[in-house]
Kinemage of the C-alpha trace (Angstrom):
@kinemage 1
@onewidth
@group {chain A} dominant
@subgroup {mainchain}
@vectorlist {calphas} color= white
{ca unk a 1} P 35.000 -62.755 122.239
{ca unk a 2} L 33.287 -65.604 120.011
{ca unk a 3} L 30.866 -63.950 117.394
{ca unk a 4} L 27.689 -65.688 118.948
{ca unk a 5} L 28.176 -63.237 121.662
{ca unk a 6} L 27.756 -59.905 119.871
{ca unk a 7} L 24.073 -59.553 121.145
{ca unk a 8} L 25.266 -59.542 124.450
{ca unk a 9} L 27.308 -56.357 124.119
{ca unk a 10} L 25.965 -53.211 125.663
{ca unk a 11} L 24.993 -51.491 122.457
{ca unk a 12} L 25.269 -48.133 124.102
{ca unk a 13} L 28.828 -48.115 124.157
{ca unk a 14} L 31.608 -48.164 121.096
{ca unk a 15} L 33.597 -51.343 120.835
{ca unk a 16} L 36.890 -51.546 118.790
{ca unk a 17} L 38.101 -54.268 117.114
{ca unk a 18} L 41.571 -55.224 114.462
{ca unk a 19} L 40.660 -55.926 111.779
{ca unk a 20} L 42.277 -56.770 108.228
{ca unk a 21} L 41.417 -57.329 104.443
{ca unk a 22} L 42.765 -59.734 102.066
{ca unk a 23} L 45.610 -58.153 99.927
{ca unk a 24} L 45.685 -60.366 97.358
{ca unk a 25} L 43.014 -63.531 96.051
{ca unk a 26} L 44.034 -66.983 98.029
{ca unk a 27} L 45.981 -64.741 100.308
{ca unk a 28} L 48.635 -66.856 102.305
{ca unk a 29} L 46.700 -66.207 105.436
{ca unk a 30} L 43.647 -67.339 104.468
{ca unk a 31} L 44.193 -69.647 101.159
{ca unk a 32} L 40.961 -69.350 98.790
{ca unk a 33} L 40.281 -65.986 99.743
{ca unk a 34} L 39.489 -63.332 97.129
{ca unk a 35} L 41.189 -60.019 97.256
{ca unk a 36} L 39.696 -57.333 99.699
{ca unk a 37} L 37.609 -60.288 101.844
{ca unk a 38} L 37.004 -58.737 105.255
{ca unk a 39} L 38.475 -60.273 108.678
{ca unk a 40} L 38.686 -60.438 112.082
{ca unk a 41} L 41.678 -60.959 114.088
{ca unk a 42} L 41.603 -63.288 116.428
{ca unk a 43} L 43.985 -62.665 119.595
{ca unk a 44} L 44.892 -66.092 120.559
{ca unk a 45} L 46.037 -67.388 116.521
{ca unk a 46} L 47.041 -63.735 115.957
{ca unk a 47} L 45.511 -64.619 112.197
{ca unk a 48} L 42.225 -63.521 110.279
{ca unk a 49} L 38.995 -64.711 111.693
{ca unk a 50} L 35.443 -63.964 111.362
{ca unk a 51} L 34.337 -66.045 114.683
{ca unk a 52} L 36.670 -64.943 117.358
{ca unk a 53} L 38.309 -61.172 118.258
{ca unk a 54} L 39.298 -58.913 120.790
{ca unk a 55} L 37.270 -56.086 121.737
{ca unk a 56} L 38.570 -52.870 123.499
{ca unk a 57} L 36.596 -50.015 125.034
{ca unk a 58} L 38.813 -47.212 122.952
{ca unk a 59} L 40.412 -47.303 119.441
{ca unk a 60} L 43.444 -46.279 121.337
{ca unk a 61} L 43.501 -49.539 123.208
{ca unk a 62} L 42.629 -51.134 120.250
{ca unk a 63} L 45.925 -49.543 118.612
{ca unk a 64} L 48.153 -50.240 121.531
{ca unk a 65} L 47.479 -53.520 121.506
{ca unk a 66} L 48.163 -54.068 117.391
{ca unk a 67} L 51.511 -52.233 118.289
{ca unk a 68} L 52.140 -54.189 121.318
{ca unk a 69} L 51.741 -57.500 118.742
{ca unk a 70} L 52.877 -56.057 115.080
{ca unk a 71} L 55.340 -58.589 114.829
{ca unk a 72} L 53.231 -61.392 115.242
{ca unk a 73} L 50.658 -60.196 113.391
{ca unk a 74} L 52.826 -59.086 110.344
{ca unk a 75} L 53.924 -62.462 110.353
{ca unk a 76} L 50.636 -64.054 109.939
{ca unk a 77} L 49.173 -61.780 107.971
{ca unk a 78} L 51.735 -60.588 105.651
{ca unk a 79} L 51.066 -57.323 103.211
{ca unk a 80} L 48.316 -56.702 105.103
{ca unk a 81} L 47.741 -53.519 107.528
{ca unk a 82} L 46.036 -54.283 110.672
{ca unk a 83} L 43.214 -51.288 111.504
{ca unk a 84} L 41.099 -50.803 114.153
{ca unk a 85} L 37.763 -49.971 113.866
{ca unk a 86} L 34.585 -49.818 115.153
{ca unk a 87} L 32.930 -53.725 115.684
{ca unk a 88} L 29.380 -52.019 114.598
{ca unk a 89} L 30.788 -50.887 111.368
{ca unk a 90} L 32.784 -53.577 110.320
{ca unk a 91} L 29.626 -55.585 110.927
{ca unk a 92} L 27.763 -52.846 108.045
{ca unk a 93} L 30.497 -53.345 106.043
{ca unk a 94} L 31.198 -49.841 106.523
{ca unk a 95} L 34.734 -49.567 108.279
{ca unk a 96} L 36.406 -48.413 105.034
{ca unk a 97} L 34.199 -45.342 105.061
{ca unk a 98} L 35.824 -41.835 106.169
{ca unk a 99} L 35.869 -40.622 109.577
């Protein structure tokens, strides 16, 4: 999914997405980044984004597939856990929150 289609989404139902936050400033993944910037992952690149992303219909999907790709994704986004989260919170900035 490209970000321009967000509206599109039926807002009615949870979407789940990976994402990831800077460890580190000018983190190797994303040089000139400061520490705790907030990302996407996009599933082609398997590296941080904030235009392109999978979306699944469960978190559980959303976890299989990080599992299904932890290699890949611990190699291009090293020190970094991969989450998944809601897409509407992560767009509030709220996907570190509790619960």
């Amino acid at each position: 999914m490209h970000r321009s289609e967000i509206e599109g989404l039926d807002s009615a139902h949870l979407h789940w997405v990976p994402c990831v936050r800077a460890p580190c400033r000018d983190w190797s993944a994303v040089p000139g980044c400061r520490k705790e910037a907030r990302y996407l992952v996009d599933r082609r690149t398997m590296r941080p984004s904030r235009e392109r992303f999978p979306t699944f219909d469960s978190r559980g999907d959303c976890l299989q597939w990080i599992m299904r790709h932890r290699s890949e994704l611990a190699e291009a986004m090293p020190d970094a856990p991969i989450r998944a989260v809601r897409l509407d919170m992560w767009l509030l900035g709220l996907d570190q929150l509790p619960g």
